[in-house]
N, C-alpha and C positions, 0 to 999 in steps of 0.2 A: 444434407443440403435439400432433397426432395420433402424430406418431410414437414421442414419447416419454412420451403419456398424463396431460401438463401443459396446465395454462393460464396464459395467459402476460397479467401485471398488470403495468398503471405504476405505480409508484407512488414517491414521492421522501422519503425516511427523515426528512427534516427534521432532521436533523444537522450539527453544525458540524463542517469538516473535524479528522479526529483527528491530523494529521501535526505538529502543535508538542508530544503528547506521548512521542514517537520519541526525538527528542536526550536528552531527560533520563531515558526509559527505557531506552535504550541507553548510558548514562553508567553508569548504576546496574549496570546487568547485564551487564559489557563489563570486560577487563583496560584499563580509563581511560592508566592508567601505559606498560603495554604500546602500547597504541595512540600515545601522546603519544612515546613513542622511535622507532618508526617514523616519526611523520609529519618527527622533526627530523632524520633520515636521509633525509628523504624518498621513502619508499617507498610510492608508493600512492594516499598520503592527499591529493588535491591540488584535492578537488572545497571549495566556499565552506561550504557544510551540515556537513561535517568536520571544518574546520578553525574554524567556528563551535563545534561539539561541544566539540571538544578546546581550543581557548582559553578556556573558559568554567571557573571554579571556583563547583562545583555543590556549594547546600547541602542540607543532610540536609531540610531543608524542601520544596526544590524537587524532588526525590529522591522524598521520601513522597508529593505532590500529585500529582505522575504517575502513581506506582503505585497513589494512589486514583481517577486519572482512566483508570486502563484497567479497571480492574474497574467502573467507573462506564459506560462507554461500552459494556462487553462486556457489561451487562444492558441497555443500549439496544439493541443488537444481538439479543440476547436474544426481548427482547417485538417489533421489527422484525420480525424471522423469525417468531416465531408459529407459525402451521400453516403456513407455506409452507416446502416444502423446499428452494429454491433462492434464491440473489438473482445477477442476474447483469448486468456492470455495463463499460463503459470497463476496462482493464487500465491503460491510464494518459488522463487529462485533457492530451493534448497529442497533435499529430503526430509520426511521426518523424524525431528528430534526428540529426547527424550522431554517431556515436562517440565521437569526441575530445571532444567538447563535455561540458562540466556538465549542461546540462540546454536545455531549448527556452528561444529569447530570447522574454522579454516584452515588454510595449508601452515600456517602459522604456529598451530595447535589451540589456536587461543577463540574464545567463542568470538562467530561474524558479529558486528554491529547490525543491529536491525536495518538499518539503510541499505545496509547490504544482501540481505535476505528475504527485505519482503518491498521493494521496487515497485512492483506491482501494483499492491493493493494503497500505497500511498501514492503514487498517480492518482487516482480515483478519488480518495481521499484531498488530495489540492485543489481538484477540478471541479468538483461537486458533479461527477459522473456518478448514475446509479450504476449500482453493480452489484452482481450479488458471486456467493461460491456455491459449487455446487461437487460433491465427488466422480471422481473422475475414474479409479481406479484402485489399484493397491501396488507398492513396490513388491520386491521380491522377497522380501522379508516380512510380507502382511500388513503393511502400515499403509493408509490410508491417504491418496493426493488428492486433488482439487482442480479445477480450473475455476478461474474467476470470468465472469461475462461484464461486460460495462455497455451503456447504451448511451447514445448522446444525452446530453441534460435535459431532462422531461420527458423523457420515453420510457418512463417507467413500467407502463403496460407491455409495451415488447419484451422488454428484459424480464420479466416474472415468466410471462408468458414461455422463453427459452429458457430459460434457469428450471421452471417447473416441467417442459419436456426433454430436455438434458437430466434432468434425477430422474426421471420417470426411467 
């Protein structure tokens, strides 16, 4: 806090995770067609969240509700932020997985859906919050966490600024 002339608040947004508006805003905003030739060449596309994407036929209703729910969330974000210039949070809701894997296994045993893992970083991503990661640490098994910093919209300079003396 002294160092970088912040005070540092808990405080928990009260928000419902934004990551089930992703698929159908990336539907919308995405060569759909493009993507769907690749994945039948199989190139790439081979995570459950993708192939959910792309098997789904998306209607122009489901299409507008998302793009009314990111500008709906991005004024949640909005009044969240307030006078504080920073939020800064998890980079992802899980430990480190392996690579190959989809995503960390749930209680389920079956790998999480990305919505559910990385919460976080698609906030940022609906709101057009900068943000960046920065490491944070190591679990106890040597693997490497993160925290993500995000700054209101246009205050890009602060956020580098904190991101660059947070790695420092």
């Amino acid at each position: 806090e002294s160092e970088l002339g912040l005070v540092v608040e808990r405080r928990d947004p009260g928000w419902e995770n934004p990551g089930p508006l992703m698929a159908p805003l990336i539907a919308g905003d995405s060569d759909l067609a493009g993507m769907r030739r690749l994945a039948e060449r199989g190139e790439g596309l081979r995570t459950t969240s993708i192939r959910g994407l792309l098997g789904h036929d998306w209607s122009a209703d489901e299409l507008a509700a998302a793009a009314l729910g990111r500008r709906a969330f991005a004024a949640e974000m909005d009044d969240y932020l307030g006078d504080n210039p920073l939020l800064i949070t998890p980079t992802v809701a899980s430990l480190p997985f392996p690579a190959d894997d989809e995503g960390p296994i749930g209680p389920d045993g079956a790998p999480m859906d990305i919505v559910d893992w990385c919460p976080f970083t698609f906030a940022m991503n609906l709101t057009g919050q900068p943000a960046a990661t920065v490491p944070a640490g190591w679990t106890t098994d040597g693997l490497p966490v993160g925290i993500q910093i995000a700054a209101r919209r246009f205050e890009d300079r602060r956020l580098l600024r904190v991101a660059a003396h947070l790695e420092r």
